[in-house]
C-alpha positions as a LaTeX table, in Angstrom:
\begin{tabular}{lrrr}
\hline
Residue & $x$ (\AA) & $y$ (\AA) & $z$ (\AA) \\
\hline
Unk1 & 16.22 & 28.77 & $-3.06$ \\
Unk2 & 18.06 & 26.61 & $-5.50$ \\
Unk3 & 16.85 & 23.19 & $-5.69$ \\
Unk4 & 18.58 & 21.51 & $-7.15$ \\
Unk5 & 21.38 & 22.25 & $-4.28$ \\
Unk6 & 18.57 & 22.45 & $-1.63$ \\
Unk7 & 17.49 & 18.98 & $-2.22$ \\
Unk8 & 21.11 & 17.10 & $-2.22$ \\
Unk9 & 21.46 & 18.57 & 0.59 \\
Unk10 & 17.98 & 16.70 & 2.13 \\
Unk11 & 19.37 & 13.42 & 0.62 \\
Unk12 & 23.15 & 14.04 & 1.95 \\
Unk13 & 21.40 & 14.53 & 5.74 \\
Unk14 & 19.06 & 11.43 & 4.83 \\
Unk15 & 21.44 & 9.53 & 3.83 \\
Unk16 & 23.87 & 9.86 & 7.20 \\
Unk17 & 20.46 & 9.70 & 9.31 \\
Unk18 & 19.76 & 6.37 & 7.60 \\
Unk19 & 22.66 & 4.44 & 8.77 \\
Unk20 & 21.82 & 5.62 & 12.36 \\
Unk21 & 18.18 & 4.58 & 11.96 \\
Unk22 & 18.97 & 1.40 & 10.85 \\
Unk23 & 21.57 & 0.77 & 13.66 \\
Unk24 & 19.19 & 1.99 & 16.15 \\
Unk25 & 17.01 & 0.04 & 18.65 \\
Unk26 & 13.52 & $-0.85$ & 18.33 \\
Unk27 & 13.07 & 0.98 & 21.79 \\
Unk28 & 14.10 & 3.87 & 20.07 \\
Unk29 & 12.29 & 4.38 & 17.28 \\
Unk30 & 9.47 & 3.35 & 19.60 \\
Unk31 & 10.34 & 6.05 & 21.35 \\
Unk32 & 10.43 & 8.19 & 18.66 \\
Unk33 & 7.10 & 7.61 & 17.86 \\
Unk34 & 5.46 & 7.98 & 20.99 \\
Unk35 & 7.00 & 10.96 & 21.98 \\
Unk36 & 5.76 & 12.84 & 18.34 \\
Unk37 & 2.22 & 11.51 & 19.05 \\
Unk38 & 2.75 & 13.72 & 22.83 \\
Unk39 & 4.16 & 16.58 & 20.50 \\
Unk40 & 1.11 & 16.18 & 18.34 \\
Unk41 & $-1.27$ & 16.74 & 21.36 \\
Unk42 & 0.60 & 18.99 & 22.50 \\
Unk43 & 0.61 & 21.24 & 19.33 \\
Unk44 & $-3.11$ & 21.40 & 18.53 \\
Unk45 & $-3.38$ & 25.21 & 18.61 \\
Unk46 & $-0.61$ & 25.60 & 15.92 \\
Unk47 & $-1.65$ & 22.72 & 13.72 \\
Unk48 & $-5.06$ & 24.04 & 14.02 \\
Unk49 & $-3.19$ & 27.86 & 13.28 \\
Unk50 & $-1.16$ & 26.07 & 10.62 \\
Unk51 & $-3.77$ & 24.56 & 8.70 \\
Unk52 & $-6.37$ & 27.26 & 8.44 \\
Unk53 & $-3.69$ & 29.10 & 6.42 \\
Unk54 & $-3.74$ & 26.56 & 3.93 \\
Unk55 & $-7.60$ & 25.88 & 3.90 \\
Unk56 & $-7.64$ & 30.22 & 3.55 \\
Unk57 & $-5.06$ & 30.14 & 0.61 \\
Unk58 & $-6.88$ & 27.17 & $-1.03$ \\
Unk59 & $-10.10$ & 28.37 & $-0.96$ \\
Unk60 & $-8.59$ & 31.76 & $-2.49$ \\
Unk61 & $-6.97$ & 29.53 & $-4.87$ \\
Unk62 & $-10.51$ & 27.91 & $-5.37$ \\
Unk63 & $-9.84$ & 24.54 & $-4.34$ \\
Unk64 & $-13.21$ & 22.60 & $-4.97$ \\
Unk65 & $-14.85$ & 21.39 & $-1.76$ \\
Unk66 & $-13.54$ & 17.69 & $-1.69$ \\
Unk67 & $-10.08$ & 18.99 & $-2.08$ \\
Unk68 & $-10.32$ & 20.78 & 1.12 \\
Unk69 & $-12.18$ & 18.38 & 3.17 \\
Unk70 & $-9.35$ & 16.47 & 2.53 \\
Unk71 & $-6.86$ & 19.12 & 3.73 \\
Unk72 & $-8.63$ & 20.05 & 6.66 \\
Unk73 & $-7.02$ & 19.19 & 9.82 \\
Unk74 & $-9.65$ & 19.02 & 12.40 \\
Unk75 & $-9.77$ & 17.85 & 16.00 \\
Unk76 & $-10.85$ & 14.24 & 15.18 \\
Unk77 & $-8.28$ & 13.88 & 12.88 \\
Unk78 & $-5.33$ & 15.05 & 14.47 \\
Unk79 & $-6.76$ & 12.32 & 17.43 \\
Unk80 & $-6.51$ & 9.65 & 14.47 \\
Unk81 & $-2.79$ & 10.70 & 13.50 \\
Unk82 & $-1.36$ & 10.26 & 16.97 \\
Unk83 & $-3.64$ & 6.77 & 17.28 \\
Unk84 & $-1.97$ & 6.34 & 14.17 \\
Unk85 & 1.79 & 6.33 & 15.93 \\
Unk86 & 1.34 & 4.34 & 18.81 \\
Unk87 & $-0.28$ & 1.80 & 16.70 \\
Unk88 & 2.49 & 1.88 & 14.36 \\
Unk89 & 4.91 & 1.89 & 17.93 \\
Unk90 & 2.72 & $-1.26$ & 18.67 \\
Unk91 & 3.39 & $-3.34$ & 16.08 \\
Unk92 & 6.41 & $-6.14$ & 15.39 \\
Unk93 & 9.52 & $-4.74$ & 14.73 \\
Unk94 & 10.38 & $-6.53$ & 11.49 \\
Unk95 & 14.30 & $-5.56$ & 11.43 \\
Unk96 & 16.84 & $-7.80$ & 12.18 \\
Unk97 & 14.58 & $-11.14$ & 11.95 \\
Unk98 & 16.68 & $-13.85$ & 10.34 \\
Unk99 & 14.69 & $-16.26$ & 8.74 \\
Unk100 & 15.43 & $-20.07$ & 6.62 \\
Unk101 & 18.04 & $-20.95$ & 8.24 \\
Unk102 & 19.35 & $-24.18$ & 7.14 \\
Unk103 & 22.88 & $-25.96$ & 7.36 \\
Unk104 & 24.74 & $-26.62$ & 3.55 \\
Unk105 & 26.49 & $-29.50$ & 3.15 \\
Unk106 & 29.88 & $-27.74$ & 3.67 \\
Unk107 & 28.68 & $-27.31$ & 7.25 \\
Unk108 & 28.01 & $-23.71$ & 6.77 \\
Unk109 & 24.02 & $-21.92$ & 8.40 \\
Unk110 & 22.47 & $-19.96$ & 5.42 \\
Unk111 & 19.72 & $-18.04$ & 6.27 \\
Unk112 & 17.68 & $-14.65$ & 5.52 \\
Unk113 & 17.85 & $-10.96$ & 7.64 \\
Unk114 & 15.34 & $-8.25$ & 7.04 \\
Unk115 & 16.71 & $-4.92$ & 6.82 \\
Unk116 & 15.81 & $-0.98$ & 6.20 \\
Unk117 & 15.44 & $-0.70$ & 2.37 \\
Unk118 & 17.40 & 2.62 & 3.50 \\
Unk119 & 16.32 & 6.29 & 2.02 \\
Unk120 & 12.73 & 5.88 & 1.04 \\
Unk121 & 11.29 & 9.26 & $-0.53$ \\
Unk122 & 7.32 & 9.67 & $-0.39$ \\
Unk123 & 5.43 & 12.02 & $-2.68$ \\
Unk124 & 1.87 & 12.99 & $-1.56$ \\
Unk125 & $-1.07$ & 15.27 & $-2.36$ \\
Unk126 & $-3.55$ & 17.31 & 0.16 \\
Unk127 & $-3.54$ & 15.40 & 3.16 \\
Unk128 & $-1.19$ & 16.01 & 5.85 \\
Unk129 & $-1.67$ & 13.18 & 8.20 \\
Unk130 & $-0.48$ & 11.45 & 5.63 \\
Unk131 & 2.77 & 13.14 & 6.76 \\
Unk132 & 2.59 & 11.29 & 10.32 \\
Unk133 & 1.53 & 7.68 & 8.35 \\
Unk134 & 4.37 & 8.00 & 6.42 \\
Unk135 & 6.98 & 8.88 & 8.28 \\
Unk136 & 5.60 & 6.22 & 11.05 \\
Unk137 & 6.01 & 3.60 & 8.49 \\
Unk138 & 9.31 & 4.81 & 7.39 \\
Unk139 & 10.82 & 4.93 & 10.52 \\
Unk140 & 9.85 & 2.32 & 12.73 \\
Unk141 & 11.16 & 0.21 & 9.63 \\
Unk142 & 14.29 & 1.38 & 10.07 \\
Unk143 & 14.16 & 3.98 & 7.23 \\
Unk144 & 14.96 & 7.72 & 6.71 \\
Unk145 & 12.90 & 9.79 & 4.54 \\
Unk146 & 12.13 & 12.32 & 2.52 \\
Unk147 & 8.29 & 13.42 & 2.51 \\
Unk148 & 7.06 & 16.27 & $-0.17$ \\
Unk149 & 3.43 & 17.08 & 0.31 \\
Unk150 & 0.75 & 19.11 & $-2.17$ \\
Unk151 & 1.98 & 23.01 & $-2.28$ \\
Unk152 & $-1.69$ & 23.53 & $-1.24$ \\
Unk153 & $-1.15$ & 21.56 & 2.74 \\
Unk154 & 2.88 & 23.63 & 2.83 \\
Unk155 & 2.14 & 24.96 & 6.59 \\
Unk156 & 0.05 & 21.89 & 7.39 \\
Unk157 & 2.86 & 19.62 & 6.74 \\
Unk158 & 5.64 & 21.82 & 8.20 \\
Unk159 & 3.85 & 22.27 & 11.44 \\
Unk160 & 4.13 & 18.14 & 11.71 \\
Unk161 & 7.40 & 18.08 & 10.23 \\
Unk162 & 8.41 & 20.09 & 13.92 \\
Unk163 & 6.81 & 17.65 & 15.92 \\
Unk164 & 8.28 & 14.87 & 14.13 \\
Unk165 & 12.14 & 16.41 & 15.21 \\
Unk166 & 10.70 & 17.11 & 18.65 \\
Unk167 & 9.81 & 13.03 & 18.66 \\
Unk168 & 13.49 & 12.07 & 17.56 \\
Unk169 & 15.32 & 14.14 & 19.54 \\
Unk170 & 13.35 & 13.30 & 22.00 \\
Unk171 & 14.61 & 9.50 & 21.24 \\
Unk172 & 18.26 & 10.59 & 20.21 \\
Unk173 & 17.90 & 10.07 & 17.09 \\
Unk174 & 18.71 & 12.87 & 13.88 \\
Unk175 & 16.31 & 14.78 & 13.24 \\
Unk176 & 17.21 & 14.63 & 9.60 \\
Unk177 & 15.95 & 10.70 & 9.71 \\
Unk178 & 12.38 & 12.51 & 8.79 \\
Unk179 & 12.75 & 15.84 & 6.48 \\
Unk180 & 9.30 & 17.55 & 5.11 \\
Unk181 & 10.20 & 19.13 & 1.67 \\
Unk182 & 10.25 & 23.08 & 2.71 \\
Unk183 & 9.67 & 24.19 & $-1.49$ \\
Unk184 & 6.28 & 24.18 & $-3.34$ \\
Unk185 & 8.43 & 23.93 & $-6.16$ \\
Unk186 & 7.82 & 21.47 & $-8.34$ \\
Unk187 & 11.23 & 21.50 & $-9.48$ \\
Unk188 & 11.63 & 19.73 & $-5.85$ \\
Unk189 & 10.11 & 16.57 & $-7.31$ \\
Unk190 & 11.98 & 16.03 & $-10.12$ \\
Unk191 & 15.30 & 16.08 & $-7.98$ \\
Unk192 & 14.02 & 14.01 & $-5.32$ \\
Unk193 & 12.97 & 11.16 & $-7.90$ \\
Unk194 & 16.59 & 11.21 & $-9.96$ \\
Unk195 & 19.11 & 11.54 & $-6.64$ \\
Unk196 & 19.68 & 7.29 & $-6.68$ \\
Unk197 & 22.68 & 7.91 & $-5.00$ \\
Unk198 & 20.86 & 9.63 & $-1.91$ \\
Unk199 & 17.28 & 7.92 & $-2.40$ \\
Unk200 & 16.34 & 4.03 & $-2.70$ \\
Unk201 & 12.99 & 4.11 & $-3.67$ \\
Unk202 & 9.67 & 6.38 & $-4.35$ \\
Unk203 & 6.38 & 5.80 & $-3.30$ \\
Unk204 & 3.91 & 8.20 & $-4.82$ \\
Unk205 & 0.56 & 8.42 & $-3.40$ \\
Unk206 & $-2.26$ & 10.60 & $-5.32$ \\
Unk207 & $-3.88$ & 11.08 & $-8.11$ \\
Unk208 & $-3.28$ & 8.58 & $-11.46$ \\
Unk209 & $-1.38$ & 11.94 & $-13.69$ \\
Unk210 & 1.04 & 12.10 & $-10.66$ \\
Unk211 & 2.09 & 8.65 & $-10.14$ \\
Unk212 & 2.66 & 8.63 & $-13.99$ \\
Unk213 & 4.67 & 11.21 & $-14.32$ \\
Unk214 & 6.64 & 9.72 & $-11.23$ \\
Unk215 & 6.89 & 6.53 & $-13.12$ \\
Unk216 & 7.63 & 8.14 & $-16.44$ \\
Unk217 & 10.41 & 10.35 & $-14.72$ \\
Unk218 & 12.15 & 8.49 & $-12.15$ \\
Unk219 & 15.72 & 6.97 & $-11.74$ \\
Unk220 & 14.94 & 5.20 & $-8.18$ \\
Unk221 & 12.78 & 2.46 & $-8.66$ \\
Unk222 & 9.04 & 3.38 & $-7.73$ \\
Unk223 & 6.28 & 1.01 & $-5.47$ \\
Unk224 & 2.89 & 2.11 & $-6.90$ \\
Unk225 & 0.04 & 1.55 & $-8.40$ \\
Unk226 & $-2.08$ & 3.54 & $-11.34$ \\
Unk227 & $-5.40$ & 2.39 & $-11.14$ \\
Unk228 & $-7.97$ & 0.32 & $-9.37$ \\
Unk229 & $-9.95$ & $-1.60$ & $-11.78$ \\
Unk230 & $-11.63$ & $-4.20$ & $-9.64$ \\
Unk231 & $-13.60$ & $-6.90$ & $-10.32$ \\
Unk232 & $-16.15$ & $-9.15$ & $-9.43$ \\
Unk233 & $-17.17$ & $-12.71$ & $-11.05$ \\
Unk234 & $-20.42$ & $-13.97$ & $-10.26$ \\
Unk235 & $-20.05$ & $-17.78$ & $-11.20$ \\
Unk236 & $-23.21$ & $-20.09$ & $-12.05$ \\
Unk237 & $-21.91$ & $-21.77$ & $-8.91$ \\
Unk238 & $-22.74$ & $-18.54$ & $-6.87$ \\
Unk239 & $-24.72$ & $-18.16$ & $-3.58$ \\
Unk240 & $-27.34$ & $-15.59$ & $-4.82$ \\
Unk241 & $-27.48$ & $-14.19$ & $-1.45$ \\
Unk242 & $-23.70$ & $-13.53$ & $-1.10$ \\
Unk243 & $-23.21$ & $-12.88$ & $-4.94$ \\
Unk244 & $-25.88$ & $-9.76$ & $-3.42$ \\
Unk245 & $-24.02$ & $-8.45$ & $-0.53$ \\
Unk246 & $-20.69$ & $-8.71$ & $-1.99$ \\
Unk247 & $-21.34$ & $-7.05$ & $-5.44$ \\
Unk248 & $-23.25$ & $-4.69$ & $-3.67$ \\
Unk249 & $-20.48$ & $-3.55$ & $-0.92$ \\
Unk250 & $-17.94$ & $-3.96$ & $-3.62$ \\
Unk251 & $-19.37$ & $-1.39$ & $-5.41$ \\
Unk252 & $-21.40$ & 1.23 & $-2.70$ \\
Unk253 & $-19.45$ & 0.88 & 0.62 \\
Unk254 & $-17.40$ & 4.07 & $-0.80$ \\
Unk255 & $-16.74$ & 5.20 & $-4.30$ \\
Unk256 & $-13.65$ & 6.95 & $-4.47$ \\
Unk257 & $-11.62$ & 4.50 & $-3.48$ \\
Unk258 & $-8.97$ & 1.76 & $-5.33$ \\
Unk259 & $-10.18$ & $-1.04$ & $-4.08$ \\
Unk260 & $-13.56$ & $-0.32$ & $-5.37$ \\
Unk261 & $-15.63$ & $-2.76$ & $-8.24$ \\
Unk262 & $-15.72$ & $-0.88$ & $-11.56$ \\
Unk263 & $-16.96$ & $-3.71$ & $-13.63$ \\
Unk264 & $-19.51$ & $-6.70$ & $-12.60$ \\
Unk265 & $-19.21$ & $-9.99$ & $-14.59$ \\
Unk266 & $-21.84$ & $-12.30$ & $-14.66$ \\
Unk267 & $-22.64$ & $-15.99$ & $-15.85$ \\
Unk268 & $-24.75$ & $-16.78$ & $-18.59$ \\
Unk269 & $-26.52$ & $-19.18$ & $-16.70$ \\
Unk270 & $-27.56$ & $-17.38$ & $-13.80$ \\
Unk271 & $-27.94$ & $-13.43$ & $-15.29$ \\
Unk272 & $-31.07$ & $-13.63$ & $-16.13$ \\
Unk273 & $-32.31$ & $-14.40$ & $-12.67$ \\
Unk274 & $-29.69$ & $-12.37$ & $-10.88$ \\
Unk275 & $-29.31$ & $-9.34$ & $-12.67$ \\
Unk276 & $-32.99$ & $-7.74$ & $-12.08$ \\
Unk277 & $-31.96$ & $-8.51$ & $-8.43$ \\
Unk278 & $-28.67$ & $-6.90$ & $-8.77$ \\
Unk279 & $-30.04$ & $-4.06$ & $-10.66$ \\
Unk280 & $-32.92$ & $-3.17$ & $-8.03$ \\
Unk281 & $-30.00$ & $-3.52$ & $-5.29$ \\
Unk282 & $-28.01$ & $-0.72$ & $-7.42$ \\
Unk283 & $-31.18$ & 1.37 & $-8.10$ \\
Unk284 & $-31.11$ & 1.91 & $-4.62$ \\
Unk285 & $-27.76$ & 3.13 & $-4.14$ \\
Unk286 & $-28.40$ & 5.57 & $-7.45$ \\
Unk287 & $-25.49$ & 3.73 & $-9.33$ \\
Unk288 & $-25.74$ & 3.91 & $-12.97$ \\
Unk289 & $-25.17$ & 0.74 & $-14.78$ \\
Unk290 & $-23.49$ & 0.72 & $-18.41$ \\
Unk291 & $-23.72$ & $-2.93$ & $-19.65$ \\
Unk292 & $-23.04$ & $-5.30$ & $-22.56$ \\
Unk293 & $-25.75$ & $-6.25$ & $-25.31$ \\
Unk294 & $-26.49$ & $-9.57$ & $-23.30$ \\
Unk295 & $-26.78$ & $-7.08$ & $-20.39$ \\
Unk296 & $-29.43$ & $-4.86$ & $-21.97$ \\
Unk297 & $-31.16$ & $-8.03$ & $-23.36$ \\
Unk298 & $-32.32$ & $-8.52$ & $-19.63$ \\
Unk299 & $-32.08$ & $-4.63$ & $-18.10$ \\
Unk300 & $-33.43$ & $-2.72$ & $-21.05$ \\
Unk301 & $-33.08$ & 0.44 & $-19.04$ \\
Unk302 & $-28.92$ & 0.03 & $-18.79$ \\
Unk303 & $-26.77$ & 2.01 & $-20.60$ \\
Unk304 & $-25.08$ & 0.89 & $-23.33$ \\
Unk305 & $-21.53$ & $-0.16$ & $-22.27$ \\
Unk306 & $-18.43$ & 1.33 & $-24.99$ \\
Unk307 & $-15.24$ & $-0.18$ & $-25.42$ \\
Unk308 & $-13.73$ & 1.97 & $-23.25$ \\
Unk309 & $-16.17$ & 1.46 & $-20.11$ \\
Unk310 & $-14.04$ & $-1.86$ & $-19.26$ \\
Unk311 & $-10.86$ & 0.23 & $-18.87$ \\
Unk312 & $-12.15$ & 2.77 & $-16.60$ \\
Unk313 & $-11.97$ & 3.76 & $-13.05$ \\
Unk314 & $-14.97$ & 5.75 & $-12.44$ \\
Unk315 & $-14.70$ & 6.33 & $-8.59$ \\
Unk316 & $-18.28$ & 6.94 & $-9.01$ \\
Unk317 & $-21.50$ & 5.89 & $-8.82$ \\
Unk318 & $-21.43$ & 4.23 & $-12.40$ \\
Unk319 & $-21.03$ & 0.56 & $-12.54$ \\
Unk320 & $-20.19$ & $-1.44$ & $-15.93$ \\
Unk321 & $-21.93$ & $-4.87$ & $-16.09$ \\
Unk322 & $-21.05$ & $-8.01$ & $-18.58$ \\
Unk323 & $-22.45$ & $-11.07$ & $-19.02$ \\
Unk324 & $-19.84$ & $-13.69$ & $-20.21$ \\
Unk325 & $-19.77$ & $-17.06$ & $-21.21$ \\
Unk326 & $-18.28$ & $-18.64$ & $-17.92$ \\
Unk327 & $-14.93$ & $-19.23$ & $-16.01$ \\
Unk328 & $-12.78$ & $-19.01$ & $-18.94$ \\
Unk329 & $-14.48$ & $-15.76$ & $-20.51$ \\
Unk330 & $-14.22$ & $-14.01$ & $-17.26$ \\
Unk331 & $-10.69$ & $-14.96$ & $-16.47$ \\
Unk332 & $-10.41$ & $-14.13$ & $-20.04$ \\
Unk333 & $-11.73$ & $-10.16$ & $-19.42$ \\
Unk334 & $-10.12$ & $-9.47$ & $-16.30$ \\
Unk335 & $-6.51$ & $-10.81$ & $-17.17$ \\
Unk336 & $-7.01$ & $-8.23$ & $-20.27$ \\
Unk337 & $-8.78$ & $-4.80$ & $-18.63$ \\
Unk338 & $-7.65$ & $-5.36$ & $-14.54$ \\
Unk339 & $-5.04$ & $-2.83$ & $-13.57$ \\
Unk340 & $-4.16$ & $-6.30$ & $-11.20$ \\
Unk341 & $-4.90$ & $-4.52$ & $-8.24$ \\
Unk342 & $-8.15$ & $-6.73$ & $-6.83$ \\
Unk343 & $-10.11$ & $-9.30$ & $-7.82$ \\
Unk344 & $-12.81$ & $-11.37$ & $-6.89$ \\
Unk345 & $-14.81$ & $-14.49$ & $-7.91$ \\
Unk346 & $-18.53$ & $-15.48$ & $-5.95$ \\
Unk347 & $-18.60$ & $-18.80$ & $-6.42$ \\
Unk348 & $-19.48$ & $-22.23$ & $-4.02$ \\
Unk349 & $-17.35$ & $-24.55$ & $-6.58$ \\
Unk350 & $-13.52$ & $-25.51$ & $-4.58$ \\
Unk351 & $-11.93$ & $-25.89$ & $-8.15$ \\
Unk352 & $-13.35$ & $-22.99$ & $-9.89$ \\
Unk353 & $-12.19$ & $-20.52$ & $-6.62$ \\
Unk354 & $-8.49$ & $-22.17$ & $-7.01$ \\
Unk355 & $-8.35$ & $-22.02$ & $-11.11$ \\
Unk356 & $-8.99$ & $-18.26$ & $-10.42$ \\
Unk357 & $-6.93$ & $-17.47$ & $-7.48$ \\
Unk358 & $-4.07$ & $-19.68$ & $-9.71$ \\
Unk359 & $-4.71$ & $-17.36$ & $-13.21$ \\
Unk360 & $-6.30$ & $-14.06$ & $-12.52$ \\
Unk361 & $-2.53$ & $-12.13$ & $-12.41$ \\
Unk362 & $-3.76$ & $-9.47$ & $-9.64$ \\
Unk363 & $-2.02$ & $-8.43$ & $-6.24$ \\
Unk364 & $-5.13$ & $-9.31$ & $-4.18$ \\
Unk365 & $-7.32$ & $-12.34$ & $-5.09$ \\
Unk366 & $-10.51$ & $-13.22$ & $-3.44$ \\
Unk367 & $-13.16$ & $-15.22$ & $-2.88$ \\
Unk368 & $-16.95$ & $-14.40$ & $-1.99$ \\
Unk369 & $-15.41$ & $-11.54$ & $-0.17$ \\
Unk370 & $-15.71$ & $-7.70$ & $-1.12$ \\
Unk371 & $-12.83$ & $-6.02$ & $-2.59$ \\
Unk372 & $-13.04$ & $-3.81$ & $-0.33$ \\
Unk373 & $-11.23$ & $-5.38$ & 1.91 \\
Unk374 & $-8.11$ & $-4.89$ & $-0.29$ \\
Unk375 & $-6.26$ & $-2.87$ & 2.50 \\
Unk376 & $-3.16$ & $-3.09$ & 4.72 \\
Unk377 & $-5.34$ & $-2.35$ & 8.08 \\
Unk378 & $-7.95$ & $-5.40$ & 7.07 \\
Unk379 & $-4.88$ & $-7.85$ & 6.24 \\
Unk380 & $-3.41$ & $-7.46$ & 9.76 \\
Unk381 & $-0.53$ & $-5.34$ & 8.21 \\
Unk382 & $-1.32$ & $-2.70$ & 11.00 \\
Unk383 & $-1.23$ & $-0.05$ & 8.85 \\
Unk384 & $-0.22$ & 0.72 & 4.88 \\
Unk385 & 2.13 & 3.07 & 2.72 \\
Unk386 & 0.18 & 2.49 & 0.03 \\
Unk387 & $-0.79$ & $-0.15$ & $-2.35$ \\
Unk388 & 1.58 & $-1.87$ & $-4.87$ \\
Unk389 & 1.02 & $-3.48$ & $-8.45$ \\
Unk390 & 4.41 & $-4.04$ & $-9.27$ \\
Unk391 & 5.46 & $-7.50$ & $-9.10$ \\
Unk392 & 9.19 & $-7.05$ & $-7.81$ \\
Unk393 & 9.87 & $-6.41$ & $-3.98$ \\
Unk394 & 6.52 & $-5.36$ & $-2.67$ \\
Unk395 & 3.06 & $-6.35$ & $-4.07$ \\
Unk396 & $-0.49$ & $-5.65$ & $-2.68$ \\
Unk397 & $-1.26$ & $-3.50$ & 0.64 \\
Unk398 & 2.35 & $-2.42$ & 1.43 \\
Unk399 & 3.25 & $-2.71$ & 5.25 \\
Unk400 & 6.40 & $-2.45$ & 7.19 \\
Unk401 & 7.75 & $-5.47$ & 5.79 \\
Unk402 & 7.01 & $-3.94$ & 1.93 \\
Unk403 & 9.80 & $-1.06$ & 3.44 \\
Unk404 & 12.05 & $-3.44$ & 4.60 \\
Unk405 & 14.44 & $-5.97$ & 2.04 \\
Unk406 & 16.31 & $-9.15$ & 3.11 \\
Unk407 & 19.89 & $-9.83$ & 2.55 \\
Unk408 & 21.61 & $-13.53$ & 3.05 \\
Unk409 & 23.26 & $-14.22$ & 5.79 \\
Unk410 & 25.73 & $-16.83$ & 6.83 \\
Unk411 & 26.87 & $-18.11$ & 9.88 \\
Unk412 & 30.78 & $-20.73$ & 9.95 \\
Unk413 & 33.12 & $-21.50$ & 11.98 \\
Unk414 & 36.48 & $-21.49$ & 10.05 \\
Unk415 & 34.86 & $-22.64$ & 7.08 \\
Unk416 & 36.82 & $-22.70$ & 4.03 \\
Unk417 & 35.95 & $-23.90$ & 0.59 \\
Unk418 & 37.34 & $-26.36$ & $-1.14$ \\
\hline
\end{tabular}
């Protein structure tokens, strides 16, 4: 196959199968949906068939087991991937809304319409449901795509990618509005991220060398994120009892994921008290703590903290702990080691909660809540591509409105200018 002439060829059909997505009803792609979620159930035995080829070749391969937890397609999940589309079907079709309308003083109505951002390609490791979220998300936004999954989930994802095109036939529309990368060639990815004049924007979701090679690469602008340094601020102003259960969730409620607390902050004032609380709490959960001088001052039996603990996401049971010298100090650290994806200050003080929603420069601010919540499902988004820590077009949890744009519109009546 060569793919450099294989992969125009995806963005050619994409780009033709956009314009009739876009055009096309919400009843349709509706539609769409709900007749791939019947294809899905309809299909068990050969994604079942499908996938136990890949969980055979990985293990020959020797995947380690996490890896192929993740891959494995098993009855439960294939139940929460066609959930998955008729929530998606469910939800507000955000095309075609015009928004701010308001009449000039030349008598003309200017307002806002939200449109399909148009070819969106989507680069993803291991698991293949994350074939149906995507091209869900994609589509009922008004979007074509172009999905390339991990080499290691190739039958997985191709064994979807058919009942996706049953699902859009089904619906009339092209079946090249969804296309599954066929290659395990990597070349693939490197064509699919420099074809601007087919594709309108990446979204890579895995591991933190992928998305930076994605970002390093790329000539279509890119909606990611690298890291998830999170971070709670206990302020003097704290309720011990929720400074407790959020610090603690934060932290335990799963490890290996972005929106996770790497490093604890606390105030000088209160550390000394809280700290052996917050350290017994963590004992618990076996979570290592690496702290600060001040830290080990009050928890002799804490690791000591280096330099490069602040910048690290462990996505493991290893906390870092600080003490700092207040508002300022902790505003301060976070502003400087946050990868600004979520952030949160415990605190019972009105003006302390707004200076740090105003000045810590994250996508997801919070008060005495757990960062965990830092998720497209828990902000009523339905459902999420991904997560974004860009600041242009999309930031945060990105929903069907992060796929969408808006473009001016304007409504006259003979209006000339003068």
């Amino acid at each position: 196959m060569e793919i450099a002439a294989y992969m125009a060829e995806l963005g050619e059909q994409a780009r033709a199968a956009a314009t009739l997505v876009a055009r096309s009803t919400t009843a349709m792609r509706n539609q769409a949906l709900l007749a791939t979620a019947e294809a899905l159930d309809a299909a068990r035995d050969e994604l079942t068939m499908a996938n136990i080829k890949d969980l055979d070749k990985g293990r020959e391969n020797g995947l380690d087991p996490a890896m192929l937890d993740r891959l494995e397609l098993t009855p439960a999940r294939i139940d929460t991937m066609i959930e998955g589309l008729r929530q998606v079907a469910s939800l507000p079709d955000p095309i075609g809304e015009i928004t701010d309308m308001t009449y000039r003083p030349s008598g003309i109505q200017v307002g806002r319409m939200r449109v399909p951002l148009g070819v969106i390609g989507i680069i993803y490791e291991s698991r293949p449901n994350v074939t149906v979220e995507a091209a869900s998300l994609c589509l009922k936004s008004g979007n074509a795509a172009i999905l390339r999954g991990g080499s290691e989930s190739i039958h997985s994802n191709q064994a979807v990618a058919a009942c996706l095109a049953r699902g859009l036939a089904e619906a009339g529309l092209p079946e090249t509005a969804v296309q599954v990368v066929k290659t395990t060639d990597r070349a693939a990815v490197g064509e699919l991220i420099t074809m601007p004049q087919f594709v309108d924007v990446i979204v890579p979701r895995g591991g933190k060398g992928l998305i930076e090679r994605i970002s390093a690469d790329a000539r279509v602008p890119v909606i990611k994120h690298l890291d998830g340094i999170c971070h709670v601020y206990i302020d003097s102003h704290a309720d011990p009892e929720k400074a407790l259960a959020v610090a603690v969730n934060a932290k335990t409620q799963r490890y290996g994921t972005c929106n996770t607390m790497e490093t604890l902050l606390v105030d000088e004032e209160i550390a000394a008290d809280l700290l052996p609380l917050l350290a017994e709490a963590f004992s618990a959960k076996d979570v290592e703590l690496r702290g600060c001088p001040a830290t080990q001052a009050i928890l002799p039996q804490v690791v000591a903290a280096t330099e490069a603990d602040w910048s690290e996401e462990y996505l493991a049971p290893i906390l870092a702990v600080k003490v700092v010298a207040g508002l300022d100090a902790a505003i301060a650290h976070i502003n400087r080691y946050s990868s600004q994806h979520t952030d949160c200050i415990v605190t019972e003080n009105f003006t302390r909660a707004r200076r740090f929603l105003t000045e810590v420069d994250s996508s997801s601010v919070m008060v005495n809540a757990s960062t965990r919540f830092a998720d497209g499902f828990e902000y009523g988004l339905g459902a999420e591509i991904g997560i974004s820590t860009d600041k242009i077009h999309a930031r945060g949890p990105v929903g069907l409105e992060g796929l969408t744009s808006q473009k001016y519109v304007v409504f006259g009546d003979g209006h000339i200018r003068t």
